[in-house]
C-alpha positions as CSV (number, residue, x, y, z in Angstrom):
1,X,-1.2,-5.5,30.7
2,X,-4.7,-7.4,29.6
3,X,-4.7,-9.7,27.3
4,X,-8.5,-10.0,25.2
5,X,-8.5,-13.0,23.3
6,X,-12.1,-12.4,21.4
7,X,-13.6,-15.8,19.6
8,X,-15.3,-14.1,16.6
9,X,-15.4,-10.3,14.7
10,X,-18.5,-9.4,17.2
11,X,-16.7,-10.4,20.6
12,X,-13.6,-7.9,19.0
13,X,-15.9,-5.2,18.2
14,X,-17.0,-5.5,21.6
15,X,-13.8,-5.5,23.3
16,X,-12.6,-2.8,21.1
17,X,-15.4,-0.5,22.7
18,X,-15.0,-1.3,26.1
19,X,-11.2,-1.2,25.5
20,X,-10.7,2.0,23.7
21,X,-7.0,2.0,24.0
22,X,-6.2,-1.5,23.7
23,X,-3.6,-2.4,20.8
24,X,-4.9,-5.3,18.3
25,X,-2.3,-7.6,17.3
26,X,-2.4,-10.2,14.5
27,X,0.9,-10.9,13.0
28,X,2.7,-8.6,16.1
29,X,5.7,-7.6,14.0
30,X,5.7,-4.0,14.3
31,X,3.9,-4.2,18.0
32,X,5.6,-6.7,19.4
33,X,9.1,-4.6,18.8
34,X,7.6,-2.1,20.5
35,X,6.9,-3.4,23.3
36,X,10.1,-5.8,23.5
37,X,12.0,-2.5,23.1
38,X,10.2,-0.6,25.4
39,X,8.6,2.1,23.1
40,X,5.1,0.8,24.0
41,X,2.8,-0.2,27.3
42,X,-0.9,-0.4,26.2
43,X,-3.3,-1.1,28.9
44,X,-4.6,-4.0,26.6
45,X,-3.7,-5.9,23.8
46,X,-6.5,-7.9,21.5
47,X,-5.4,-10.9,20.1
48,X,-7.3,-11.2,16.7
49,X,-5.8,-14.6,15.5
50,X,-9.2,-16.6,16.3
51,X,-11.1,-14.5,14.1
52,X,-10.6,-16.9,11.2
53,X,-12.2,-14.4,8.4
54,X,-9.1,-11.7,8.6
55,X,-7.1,-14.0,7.3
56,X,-9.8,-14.8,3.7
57,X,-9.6,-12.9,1.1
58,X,-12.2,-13.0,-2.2
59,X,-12.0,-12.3,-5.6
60,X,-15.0,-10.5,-7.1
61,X,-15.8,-9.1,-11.0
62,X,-13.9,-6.2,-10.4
63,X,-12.5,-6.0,-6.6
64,X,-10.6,-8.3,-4.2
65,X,-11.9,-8.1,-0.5
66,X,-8.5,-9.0,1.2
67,X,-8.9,-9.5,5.0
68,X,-6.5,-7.7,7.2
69,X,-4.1,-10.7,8.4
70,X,-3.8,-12.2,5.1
71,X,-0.4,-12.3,5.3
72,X,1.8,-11.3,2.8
73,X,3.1,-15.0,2.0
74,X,-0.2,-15.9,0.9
75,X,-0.4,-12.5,-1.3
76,X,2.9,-12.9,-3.1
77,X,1.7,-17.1,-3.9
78,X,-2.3,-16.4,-4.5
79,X,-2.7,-13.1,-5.7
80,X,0.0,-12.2,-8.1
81,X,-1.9,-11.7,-11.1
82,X,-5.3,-9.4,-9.1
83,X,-2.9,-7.5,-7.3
84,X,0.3,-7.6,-8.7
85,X,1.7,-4.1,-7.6
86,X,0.4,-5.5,-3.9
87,X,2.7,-9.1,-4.1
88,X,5.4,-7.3,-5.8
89,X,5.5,-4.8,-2.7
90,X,5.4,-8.0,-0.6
91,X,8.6,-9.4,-2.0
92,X,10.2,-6.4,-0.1
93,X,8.6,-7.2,3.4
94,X,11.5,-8.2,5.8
95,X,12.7,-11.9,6.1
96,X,10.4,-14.9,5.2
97,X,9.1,-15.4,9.1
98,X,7.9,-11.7,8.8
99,X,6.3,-12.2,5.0
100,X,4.2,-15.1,6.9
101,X,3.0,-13.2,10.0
102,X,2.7,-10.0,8.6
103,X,-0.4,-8.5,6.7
104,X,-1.9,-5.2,5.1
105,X,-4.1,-4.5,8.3
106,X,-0.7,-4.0,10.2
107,X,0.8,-2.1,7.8
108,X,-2.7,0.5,7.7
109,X,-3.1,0.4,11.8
110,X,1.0,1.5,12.0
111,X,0.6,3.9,9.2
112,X,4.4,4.6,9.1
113,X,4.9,6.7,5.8
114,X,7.7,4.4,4.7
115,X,5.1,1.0,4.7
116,X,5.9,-0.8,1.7
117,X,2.2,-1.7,1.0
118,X,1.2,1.8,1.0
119,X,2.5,2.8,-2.3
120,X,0.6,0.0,-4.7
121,X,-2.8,0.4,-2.2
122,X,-2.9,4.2,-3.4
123,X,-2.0,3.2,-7.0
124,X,-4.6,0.4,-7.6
125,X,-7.1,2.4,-5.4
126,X,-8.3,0.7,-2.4
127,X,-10.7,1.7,0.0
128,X,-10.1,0.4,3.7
129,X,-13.2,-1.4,5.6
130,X,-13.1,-0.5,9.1
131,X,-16.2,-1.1,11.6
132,X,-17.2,-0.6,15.5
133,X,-20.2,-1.7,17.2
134,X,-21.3,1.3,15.8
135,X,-21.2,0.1,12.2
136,X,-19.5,-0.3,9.5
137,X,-17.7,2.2,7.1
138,X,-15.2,2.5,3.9
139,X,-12.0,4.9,3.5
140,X,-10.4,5.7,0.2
141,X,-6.8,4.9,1.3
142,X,-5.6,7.9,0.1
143,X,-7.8,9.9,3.1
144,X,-6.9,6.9,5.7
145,X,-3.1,8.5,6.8
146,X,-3.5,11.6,8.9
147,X,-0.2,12.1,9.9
148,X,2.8,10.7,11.0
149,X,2.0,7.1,12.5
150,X,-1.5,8.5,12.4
151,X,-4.6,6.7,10.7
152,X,-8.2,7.8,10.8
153,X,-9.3,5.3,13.3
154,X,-12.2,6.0,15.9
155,X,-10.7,4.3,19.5
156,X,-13.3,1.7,18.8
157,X,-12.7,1.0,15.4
158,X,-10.8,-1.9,14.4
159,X,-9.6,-2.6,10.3
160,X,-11.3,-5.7,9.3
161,X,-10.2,-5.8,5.2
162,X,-9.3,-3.6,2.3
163,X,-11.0,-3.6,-1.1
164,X,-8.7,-3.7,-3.9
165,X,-9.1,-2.7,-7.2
166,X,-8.4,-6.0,-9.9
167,X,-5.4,-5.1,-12.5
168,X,-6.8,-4.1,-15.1
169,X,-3.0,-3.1,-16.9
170,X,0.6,-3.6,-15.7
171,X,1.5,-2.3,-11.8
172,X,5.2,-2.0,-10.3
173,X,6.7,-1.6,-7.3
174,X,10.5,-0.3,-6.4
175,X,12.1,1.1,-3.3
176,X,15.6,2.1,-2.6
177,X,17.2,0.7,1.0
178,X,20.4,0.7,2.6
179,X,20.7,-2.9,2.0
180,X,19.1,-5.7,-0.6
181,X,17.2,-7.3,2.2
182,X,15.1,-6.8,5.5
183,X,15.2,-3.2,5.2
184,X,12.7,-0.1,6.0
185,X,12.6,2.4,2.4
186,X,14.6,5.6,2.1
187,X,12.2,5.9,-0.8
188,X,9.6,3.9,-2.7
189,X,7.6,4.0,-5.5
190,X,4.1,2.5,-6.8
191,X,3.0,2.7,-10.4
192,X,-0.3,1.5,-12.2
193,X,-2.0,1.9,-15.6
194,X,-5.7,1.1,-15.8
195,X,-6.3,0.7,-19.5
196,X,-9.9,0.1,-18.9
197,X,-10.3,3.6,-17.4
198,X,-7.0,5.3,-19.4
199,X,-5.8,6.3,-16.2
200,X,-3.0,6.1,-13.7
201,X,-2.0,5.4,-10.2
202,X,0.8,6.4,-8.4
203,X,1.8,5.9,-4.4
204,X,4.8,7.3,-2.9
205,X,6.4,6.2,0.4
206,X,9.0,7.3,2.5
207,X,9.3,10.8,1.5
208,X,6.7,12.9,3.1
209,X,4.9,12.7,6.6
210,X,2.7,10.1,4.9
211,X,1.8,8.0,2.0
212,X,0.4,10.3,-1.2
213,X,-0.2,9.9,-4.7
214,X,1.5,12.7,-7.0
215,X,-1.8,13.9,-8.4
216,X,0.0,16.3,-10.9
217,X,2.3,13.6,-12.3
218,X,-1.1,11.0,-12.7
219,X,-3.1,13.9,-14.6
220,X,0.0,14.7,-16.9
221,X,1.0,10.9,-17.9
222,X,-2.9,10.1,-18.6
223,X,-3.2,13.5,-20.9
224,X,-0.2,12.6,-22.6
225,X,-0.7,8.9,-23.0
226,X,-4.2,10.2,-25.0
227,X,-2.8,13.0,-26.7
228,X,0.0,11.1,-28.9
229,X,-2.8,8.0,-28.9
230,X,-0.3,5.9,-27.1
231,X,-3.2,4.1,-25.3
232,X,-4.3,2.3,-28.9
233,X,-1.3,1.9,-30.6
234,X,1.3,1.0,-27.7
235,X,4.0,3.1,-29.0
236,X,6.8,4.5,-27.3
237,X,6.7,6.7,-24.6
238,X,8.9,9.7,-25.2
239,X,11.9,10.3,-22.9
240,X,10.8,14.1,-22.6
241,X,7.4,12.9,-21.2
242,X,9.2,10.1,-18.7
243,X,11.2,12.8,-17.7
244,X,8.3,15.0,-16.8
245,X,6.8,12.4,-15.1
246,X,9.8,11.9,-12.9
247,X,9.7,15.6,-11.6
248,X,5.8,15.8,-11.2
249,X,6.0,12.6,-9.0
250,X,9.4,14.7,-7.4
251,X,7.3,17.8,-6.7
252,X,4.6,15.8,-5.0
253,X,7.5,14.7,-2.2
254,X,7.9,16.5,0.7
255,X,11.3,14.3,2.2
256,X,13.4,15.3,5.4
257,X,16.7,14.2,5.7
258,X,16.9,11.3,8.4
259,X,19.4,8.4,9.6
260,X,18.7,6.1,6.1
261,X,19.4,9.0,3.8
262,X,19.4,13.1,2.8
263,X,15.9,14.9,1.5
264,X,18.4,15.3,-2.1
265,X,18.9,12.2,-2.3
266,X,15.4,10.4,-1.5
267,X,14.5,13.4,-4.7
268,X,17.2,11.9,-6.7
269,X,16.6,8.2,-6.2
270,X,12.3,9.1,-6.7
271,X,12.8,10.4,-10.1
272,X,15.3,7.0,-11.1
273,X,12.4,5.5,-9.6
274,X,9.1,6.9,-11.4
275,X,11.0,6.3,-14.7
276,X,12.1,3.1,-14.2
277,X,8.7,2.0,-13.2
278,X,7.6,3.8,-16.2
279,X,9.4,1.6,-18.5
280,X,9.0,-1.3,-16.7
281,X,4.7,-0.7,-16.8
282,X,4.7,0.3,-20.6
283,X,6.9,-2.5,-21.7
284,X,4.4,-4.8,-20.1
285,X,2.0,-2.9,-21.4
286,X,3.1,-2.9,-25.0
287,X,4.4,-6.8,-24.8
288,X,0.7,-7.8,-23.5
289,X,-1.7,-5.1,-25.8
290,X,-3.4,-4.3,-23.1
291,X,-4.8,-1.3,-24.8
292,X,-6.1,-2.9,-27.8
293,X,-7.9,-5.4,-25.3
294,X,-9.4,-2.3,-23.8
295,X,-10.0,0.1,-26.4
């Protein structure tokens, strides 16, 4: 096995195009089980560490440019108030060695559905920067997972940050395991309100080939949010409307039944999940008047 140990983004670039199928590895936690376990040989590895500006991250007007090793230590301590759906989901990493060595970029490049970044990336709305020697270019994150453990990498293509939407309103994050601690989702759920907009974000992971938004459940919270003027005057949410929401955000699963749990129960545990997050977003919500900040 090579090892490429590139001083700067350009020597990377470069390696990554003369090394198509060379692995990159910042914080190594999901590839370095793979290779320790035997589930993985590349031909190369490239050791991005050097490149000092993966691990930056910048806060702009209405975006936060978060370079792909930041790990998620520094994101639960320095970003819980731009991204808080982001450091909540970062609570839930693995142990504390991982939550320092770990980052975003990882998570995008092993595109396993059951990533717990994935869900509060769709719901803010992130795009993810990936460039080449070729260039540079910007995927909506929703159109980055192809398929199972798939992304929409070139071969020479490396992730270099993701753009991030500020909050603008409340975010949550909740995933059921088989334990409280160091422990891959049977299900999980990402919620978002962007007052500024009146519209919603969702992100569900671990229950369909790969991370996806429930479109439907988005559309019908936003229309009924404006319908019964809840946006202005911060009421309460209805239970027949929570409940609706719950079996839109069901219907846009697509579970199999595996080793952590049944396809009925990740369905079950989902809904508990989209209303819970539902409560816990709209209390916020009311508590903070985001609305009347924004109308």
């Amino acid at each position: 096995m090579e090892f490429l140990r590139p001083a700067d983004w350009t020597e990377a670039l470069a390696a990554k195009a003369a090394h198509p199928s060379a692995v990159p590895i910042a914080g190594g936690t999901d590839v370095m089980v793979e290779i320790n376990f035997g589930l993985r040989r590349p031909d190369a590895l490239i050791d991005l560490n050097r490149i000092v500006e993966l691990r930056e991250w910048e806060v702009g007007a209405d975006t936060v440019r978060l370079g792909a090793a930041v790990p998620y230590s520094r994101i639960i301590d320095e970003l819980p108030t731009e991204l808080p759906g982001l450091a909540l989901a970062a609570h839930t990493v693995g142990s504390p060695q991982i939550r320092n060595r770990g980052g975003v970029g990882g998570n995008l490049g092993a595109a396993s559905p059951a990533g717990d970044s994935h869900p509060p990336l769709l719901a803010a709305g992130a795009e993810v920067e990936v460039a080449s020697v070729r260039g540079t270019r910007r995927i909506p994150v929703e159109e980055f997972y192809t398929g199972v453990k798939r992304n929409a990498l070139a071969p020479d293509e490396l992730i270099r940050c993701v753009h991030i939407k500020r909050a603008d309103g409340p975010q949550q994050f909740s995933k059921v395991g088989t334990r409280n601690a160091m422990v891959i989702a049977v299900c999980a759920f990402g919620l978002a309100l962007h007052p500024a907009t009146r519209t919603v974000g969702t992100g569900l992971g671990s229950v369909a080939p790969t991370p996806v938004r429930a479109g439907a459940a988005e559309r019908f919270l936003e229309q009924a949010l404006d319908e019964a003027g809840l946006w202005d005057s911060g009421g309460v949410v209805p239970p027949a409307v929570a409940g609706k929401f719950a079996d839109l955000v069901v219907a846009a699963a697509n579970p199999i039944d595996d080793v952590r749990g049944t396809a009925g129960y990740r369905r079950h545990a989902l809904a508990v999940l989209a209303r819970r997050t539902l409560d816990w977003v709209w209390d916020e919500y009311r508590g903070k008047e985001w609305g009347r900040a924004c109308a």
